[in-house]
C-alpha positions as CSV (number, residue, x, y, z in Angstrom):
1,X,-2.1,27.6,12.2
2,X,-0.9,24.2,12.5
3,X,2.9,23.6,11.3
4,X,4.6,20.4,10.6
5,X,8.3,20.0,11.4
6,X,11.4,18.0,10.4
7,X,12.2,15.1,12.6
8,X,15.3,15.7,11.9
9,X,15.2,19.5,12.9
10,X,11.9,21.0,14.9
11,X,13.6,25.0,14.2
12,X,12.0,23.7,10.3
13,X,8.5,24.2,10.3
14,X,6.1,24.5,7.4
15,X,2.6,24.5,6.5
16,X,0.4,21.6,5.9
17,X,0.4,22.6,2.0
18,X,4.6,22.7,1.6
19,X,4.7,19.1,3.8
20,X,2.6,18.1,1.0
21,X,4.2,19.2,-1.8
22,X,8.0,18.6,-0.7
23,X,6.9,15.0,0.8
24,X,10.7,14.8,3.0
25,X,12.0,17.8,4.2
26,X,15.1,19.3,2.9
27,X,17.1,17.6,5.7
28,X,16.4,14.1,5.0
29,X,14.1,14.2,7.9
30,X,10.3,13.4,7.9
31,X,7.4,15.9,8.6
32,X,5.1,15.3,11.6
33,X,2.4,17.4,12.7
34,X,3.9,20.0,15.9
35,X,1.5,18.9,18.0
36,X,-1.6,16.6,17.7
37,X,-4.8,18.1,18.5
38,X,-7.2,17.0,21.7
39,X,-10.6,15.4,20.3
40,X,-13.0,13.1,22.1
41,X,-15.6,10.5,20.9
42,X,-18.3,13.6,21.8
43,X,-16.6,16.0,19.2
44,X,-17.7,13.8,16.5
45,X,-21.0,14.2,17.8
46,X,-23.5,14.6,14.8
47,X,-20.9,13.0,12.2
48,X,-22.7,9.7,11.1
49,X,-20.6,9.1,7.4
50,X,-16.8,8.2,6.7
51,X,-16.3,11.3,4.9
52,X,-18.0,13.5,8.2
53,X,-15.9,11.6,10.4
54,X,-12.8,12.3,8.0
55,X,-13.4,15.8,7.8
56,X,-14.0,16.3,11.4
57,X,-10.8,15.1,12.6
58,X,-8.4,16.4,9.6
59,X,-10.0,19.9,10.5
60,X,-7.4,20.9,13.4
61,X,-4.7,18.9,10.6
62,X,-5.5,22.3,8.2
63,X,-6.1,25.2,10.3
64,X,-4.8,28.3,8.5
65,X,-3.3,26.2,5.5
66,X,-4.4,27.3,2.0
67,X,-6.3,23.9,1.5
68,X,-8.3,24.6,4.8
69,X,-11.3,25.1,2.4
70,X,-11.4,22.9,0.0
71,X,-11.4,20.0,3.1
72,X,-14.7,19.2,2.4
73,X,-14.0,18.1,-1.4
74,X,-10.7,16.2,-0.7
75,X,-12.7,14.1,1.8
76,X,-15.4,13.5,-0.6
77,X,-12.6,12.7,-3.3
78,X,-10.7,10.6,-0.3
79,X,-13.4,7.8,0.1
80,X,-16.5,7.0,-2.6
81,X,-16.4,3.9,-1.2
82,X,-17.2,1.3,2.1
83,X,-14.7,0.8,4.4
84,X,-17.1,-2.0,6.5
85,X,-16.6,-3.0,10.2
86,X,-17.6,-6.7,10.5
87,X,-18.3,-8.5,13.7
88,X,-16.4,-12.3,13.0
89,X,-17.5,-13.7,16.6
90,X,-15.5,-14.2,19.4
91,X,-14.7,-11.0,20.5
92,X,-13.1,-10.1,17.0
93,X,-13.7,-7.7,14.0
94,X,-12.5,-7.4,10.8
95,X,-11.7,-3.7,8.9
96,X,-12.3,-4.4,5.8
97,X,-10.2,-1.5,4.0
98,X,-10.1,-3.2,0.5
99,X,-13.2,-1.5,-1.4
100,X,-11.4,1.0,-3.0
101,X,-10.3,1.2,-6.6
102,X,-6.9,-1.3,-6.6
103,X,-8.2,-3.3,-3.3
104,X,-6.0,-2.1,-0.9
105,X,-5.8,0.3,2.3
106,X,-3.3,2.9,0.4
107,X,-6.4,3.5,-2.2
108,X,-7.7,5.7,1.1
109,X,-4.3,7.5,1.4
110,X,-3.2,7.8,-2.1
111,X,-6.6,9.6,-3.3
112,X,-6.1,12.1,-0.4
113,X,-2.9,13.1,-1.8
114,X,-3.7,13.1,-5.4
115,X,-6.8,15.2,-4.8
116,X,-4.7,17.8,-2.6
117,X,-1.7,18.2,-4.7
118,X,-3.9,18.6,-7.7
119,X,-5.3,21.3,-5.9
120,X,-2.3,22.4,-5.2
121,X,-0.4,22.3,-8.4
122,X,-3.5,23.5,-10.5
123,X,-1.6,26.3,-12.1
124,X,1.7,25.7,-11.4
125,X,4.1,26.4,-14.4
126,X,5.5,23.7,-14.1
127,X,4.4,20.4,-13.2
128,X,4.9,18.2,-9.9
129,X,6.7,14.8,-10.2
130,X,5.5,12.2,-7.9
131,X,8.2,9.5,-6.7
132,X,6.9,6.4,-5.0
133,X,8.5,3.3,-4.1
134,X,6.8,0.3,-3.5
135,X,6.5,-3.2,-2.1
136,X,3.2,-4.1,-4.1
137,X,-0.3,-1.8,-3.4
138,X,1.4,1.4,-2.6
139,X,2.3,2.2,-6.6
140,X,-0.5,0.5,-7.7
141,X,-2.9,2.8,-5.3
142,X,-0.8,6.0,-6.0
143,X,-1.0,5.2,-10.0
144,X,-4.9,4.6,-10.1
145,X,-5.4,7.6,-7.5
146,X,-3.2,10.6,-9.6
147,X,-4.0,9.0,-13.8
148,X,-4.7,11.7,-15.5
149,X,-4.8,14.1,-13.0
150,X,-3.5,17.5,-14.6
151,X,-0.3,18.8,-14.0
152,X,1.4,16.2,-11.9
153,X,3.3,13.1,-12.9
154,X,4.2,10.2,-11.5
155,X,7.2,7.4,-11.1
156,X,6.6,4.2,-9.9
157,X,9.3,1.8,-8.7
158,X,8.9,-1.3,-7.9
159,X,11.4,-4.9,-7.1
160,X,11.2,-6.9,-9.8
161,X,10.4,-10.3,-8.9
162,X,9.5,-9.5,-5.6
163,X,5.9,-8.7,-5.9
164,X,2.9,-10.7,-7.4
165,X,2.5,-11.4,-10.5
166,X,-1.3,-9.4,-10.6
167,X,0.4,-6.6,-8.2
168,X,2.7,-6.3,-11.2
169,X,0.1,-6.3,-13.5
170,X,-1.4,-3.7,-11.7
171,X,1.5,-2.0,-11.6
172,X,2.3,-2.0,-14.9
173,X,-1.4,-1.0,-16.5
174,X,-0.7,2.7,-16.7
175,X,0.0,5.5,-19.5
176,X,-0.5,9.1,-19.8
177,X,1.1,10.9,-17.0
178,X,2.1,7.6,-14.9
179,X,5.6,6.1,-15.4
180,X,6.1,2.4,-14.0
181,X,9.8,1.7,-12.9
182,X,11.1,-1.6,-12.2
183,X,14.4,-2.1,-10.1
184,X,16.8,-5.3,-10.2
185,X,17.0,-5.1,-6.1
186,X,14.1,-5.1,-3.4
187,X,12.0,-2.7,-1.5
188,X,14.4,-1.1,0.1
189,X,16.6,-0.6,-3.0
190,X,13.5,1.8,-4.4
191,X,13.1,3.0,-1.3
192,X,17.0,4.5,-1.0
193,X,16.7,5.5,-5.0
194,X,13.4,8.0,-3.7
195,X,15.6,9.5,-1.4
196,X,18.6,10.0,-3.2
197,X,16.7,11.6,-5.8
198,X,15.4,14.2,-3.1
199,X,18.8,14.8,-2.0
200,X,20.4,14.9,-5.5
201,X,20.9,18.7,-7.3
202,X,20.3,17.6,-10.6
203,X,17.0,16.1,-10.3
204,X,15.6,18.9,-8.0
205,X,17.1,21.4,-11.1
206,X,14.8,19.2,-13.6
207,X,12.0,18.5,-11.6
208,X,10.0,19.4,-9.0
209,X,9.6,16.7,-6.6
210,X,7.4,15.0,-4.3
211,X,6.7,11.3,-2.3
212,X,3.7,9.8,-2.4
213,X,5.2,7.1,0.3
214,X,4.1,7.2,3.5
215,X,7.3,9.4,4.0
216,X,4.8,11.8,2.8
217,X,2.3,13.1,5.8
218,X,-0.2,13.1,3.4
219,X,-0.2,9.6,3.5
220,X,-0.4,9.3,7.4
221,X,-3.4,11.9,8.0
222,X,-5.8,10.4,5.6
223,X,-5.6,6.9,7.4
224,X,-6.2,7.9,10.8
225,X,-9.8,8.5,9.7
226,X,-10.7,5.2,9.1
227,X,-9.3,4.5,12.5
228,X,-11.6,7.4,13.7
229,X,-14.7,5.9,11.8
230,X,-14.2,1.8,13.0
231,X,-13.0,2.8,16.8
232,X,-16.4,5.4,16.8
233,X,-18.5,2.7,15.4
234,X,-17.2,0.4,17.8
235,X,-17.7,3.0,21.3
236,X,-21.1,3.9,19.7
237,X,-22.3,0.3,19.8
238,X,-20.3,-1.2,22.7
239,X,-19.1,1.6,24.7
240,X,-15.7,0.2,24.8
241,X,-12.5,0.8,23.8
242,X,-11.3,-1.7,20.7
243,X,-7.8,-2.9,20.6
244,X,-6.3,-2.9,17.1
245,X,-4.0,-5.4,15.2
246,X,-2.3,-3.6,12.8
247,X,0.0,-5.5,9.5
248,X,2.9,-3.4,9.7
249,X,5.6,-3.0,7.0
250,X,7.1,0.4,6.6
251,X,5.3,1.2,9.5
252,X,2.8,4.2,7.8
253,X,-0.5,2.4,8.7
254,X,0.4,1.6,12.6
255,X,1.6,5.1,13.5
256,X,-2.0,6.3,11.8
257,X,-3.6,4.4,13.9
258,X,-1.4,5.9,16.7
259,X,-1.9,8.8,15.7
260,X,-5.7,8.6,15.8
261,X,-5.5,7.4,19.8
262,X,-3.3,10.1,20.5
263,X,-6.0,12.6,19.4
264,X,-8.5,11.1,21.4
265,X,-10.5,8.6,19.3
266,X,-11.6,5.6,21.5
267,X,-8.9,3.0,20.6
268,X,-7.7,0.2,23.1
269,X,-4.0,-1.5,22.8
270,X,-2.5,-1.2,18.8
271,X,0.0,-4.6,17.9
272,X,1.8,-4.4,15.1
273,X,1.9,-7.5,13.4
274,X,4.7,-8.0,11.4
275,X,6.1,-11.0,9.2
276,X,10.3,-12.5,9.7
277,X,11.5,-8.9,8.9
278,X,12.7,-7.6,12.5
279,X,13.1,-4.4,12.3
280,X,10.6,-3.6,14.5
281,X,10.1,-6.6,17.2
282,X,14.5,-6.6,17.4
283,X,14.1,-2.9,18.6
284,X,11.4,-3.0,21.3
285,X,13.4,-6.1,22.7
286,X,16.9,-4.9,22.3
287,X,16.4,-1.6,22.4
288,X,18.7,-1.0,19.8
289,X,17.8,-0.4,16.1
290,X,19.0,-1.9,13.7
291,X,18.6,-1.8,9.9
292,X,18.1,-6.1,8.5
293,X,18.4,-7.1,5.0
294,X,15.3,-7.7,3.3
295,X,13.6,-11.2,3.6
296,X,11.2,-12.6,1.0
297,X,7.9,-14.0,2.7
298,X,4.5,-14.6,1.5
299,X,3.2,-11.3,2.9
300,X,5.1,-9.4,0.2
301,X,4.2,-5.6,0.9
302,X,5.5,-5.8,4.6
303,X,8.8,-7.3,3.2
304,X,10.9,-4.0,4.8
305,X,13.9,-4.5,6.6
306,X,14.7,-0.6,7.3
307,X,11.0,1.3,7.3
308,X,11.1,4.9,7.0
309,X,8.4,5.4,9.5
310,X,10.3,4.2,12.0
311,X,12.2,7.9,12.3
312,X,9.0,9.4,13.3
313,X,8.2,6.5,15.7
314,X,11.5,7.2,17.6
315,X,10.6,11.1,17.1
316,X,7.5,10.7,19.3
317,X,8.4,7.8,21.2
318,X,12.6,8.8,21.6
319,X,13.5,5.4,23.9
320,X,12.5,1.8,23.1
321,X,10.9,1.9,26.8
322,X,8.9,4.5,26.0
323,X,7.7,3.0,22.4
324,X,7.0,-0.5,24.5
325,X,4.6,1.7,26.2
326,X,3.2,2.9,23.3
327,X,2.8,-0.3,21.3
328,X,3.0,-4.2,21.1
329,X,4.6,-6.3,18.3
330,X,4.3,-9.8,16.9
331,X,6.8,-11.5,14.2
332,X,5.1,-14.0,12.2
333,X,6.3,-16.8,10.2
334,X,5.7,-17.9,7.0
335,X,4.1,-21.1,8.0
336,X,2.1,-19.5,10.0
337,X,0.8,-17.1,7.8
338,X,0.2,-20.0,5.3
339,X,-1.9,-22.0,8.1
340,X,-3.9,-19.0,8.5
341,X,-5.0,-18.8,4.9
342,X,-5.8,-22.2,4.9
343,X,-7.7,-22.3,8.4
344,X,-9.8,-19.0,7.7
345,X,-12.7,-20.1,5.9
346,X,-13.7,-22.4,8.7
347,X,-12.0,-20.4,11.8
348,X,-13.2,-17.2,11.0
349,X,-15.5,-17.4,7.4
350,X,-12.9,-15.2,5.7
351,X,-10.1,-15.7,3.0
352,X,-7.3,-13.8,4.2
353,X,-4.9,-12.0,2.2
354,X,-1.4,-12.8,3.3
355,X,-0.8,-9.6,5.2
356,X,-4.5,-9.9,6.8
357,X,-3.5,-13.4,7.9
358,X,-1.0,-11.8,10.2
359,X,-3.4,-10.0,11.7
360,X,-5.3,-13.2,12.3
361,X,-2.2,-14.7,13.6
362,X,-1.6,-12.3,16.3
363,X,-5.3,-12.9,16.9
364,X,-5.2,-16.1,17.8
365,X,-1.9,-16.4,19.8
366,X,-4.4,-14.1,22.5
367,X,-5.4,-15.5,26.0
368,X,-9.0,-16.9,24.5
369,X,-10.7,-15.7,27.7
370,X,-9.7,-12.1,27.1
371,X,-12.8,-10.5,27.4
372,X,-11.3,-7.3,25.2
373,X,-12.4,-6.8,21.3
374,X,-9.9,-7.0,18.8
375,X,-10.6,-5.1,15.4
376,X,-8.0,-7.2,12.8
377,X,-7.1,-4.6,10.0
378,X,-7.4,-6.5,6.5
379,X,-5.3,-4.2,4.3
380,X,-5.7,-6.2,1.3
381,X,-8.1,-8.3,-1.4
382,X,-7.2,-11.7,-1.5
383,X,-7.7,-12.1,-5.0
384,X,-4.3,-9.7,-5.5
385,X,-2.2,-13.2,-4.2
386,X,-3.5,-15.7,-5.9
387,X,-0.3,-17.7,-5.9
388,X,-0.4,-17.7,-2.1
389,X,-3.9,-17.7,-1.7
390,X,-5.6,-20.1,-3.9
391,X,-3.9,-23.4,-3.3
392,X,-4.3,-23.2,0.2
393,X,-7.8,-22.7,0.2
394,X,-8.7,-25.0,-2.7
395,X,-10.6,-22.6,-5.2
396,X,-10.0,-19.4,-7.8
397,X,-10.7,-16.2,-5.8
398,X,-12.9,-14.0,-7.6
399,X,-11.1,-11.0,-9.2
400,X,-12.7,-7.8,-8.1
401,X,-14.1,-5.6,-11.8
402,X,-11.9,-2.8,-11.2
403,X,-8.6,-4.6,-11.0
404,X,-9.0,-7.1,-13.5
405,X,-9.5,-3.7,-15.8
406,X,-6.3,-2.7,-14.9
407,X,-4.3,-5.5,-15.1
408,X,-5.5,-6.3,-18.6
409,X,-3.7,-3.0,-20.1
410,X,-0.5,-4.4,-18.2
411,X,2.8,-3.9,-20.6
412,X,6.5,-4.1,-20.5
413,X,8.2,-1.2,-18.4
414,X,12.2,-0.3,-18.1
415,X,14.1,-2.7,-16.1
416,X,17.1,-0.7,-13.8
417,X,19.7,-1.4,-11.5
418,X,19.4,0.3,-8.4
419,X,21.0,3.0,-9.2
420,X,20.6,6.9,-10.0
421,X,22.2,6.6,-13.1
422,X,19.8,3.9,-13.9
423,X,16.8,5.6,-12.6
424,X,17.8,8.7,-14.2
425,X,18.2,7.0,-17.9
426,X,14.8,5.9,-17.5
427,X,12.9,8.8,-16.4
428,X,14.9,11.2,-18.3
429,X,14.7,9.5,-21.6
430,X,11.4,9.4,-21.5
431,X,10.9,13.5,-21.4
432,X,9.9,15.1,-24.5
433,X,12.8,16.7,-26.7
434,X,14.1,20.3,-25.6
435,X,12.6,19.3,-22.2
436,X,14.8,20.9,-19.1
């Protein structure tokens, strides 16, 4: 059986299920699998589909756990949609991972988890209150993925102002068992309310709580596999080894991808291409870290100046010499992301999101006669920015079906100061009378 342990303690270990269900461990620490399991390109052998590929490398991920059979349905539940590899030319790819129901990557992630804890929580007497944070697709993702889903509920905050105006839209189309949150204060304002709330006795005595963030590891396993399914595609065709760029925020998304080389899969170099947040490039050259107030920029869901997924980086990776090793990573500027959009219909035939176009950045900025392919991860619709978007490539973007339905049942949410007295008035008030 395969246990997952606290980075903060490795004598705490539980099963895949429990990681699940608490989301961050009772210390404050982060679950990561014990060890990763030893796969090859041949083990997926026979495994032609996404949800094949999924459930050939999340196998090992559930041995002995009480969802080790109901795998096959939670992958089937995890895609139902394309996740396309596209040859641009040049040497470069693009992932397009924005098919899904709210046009993002974290649609991939977010079903996994809803899927499994519904499993999970299917006769549970009480039911299981999911707390996410987020910087623009995560809520959205996590509120489409778990509406309606019986017997767990959901809390959504989010930064006012400091998303777009259709990410709030989409953030801010949901009833039923969905609650959308929004917070006077950025990213990592929600972010430190999450984990207070873990931490604090009186919500854990009214509710039991989980993360759908990618501090949960249900958020990590479920996107390696489309890392397993482009890097397969790739070696299948070519026989080589792609090297990956990765749009990196609170980090969830590159250590998949990490994760996925570490099991075997055929991946080259990963960069982490960030925007002016530092975080992560201030590390790998100082070698200290170091927490940065959060800056604004175009790319608004990488706007994260302390990412959560850095504690399991340094878990695996313990010294900035060793994560150099691991990993390569590019800052990008505004202006450059904004000459991106604007060049990609000629460069590259693409619109890019603004998180995509640091991807494309990074892309460019490469010795042109490196003879290596690049995959470039888009991560989001461009049609979810059209402020950033549009003027710089001169035309509407057309809005997807699924998220204009979404953002046309938008409606006024609570508006809180980042606190837990604030974020307790609003979730509290909303319970039934003679609730706990």
């Amino acid at each position: 059986m395969l246990h997952y342990v606290s980075t903060r303690d490795a004598d705490h270990d539980v099963s895949l299920s429990t990681a699940l269900q608490e989301g961050l461990a009772p210390d404050g620490g982060l679950y990561v699998p014990e060890h990763l399991p030893e796969l090859s390109p041949a083990a997926f052998d026979g495994c032609d589909t996404v949800e094949t590929i999924a459930e050939r490398l999340l196998t090992p991920f559930f041995d002995g756990d009480r969802l080790e059979g109901d795998l096959p349905g939670i992958c089937e539940a995890m895609y139902g949609f394309p996740v396309p590899l596209r040859e641009l030319g040049r040497g470069t790819n693009v992932l397009e991972l924005f098919h899904g129901p709210t046009a993002a990557f974290k649609d991939v992630g977010a079903r996994f988890l809803a899927d499994s804890l519904a499993r999970l929580n299917e006769d549970a007497d009480q039911p299981l209150t999911i707390l996410v944070a987020t910087s623009g697709d995560t809520g959205a993702a996590v509120a489409a993925a778990f509406w309606r889903k019986p017997n767990v509920e959901v809390v959504v905050l989010y930064p006012k102002g400091k998303v777009s105006d259709r990410q709030e839209k989409q953030l801010t189309g949901w009833d039923d068992n969905v609650q959308t949150v929004a917070v006077d204060g950025v990213f990592d304002d929600c972010q430190q309310l999450v984990k207070q709330a873990f931490q604090d006795e009186t919500w854990n005595e009214r509710k039991r709580l989980s993360s759908a963030n990618s501090i949960n590891i249900g958020r990590l396993l479920p996107q390696m596999t489309y890392y397993a399914v482009a890097s397969l595609r790739h070696w299948r065709t070519h026989g080589t080894r792609p090297n990956i760029i990765v749009p990196s925020g609170n980090l969830g998304n590159g250590l998949a991808c990490l994760y996925a080389r570490e099991c075997g899969l055929p991946i080259g170099e990963v960069v982490f291409a960030t925007n002016e947040n530092r975080p992560v490039t201030h590390y790998l050259e100082s070698g200290t870290y170091e927490a940065f107030e959060t800056q604004q920029t175009l790319a608004t869901a990488m706007d994260v100046g302390d990412p959560s997924n850095m504690e399991r980086l340094r878990h695996h990776w313990p010294s900035a010499e060793a994560l150099r090793e691991t990993i390569h990573a590019e800052r990008v500027t505004d202006e450059e992301i904004a000459t991106q959009i604007e060049r990609g219909p000629d460069a590259w035939g693409e619109t890019w999101c603004p998180h995509t176009a640091t991807a494309a950045e990074v892309r460019d900025r490469l010795d042109p006669d490196d003879a290596h392919d690049w995959i470039l991860v888009a991560t989001a619709h461009p049609a979810k920015f059209p402020e950033v978007v549009e003027p710089r490539v001169g035309h509407d973007v057309d809005i997807p079906e699924h998220l204009a339905e979404v953002m046309a049942r938008s409606k006024e949410v609570p508006l809180i100061e980042p606190t837990m007295d604030g974020l307790g008035e609003a979730v509290f008030a909303s319970e039934p009378s003679g609730s706990a």
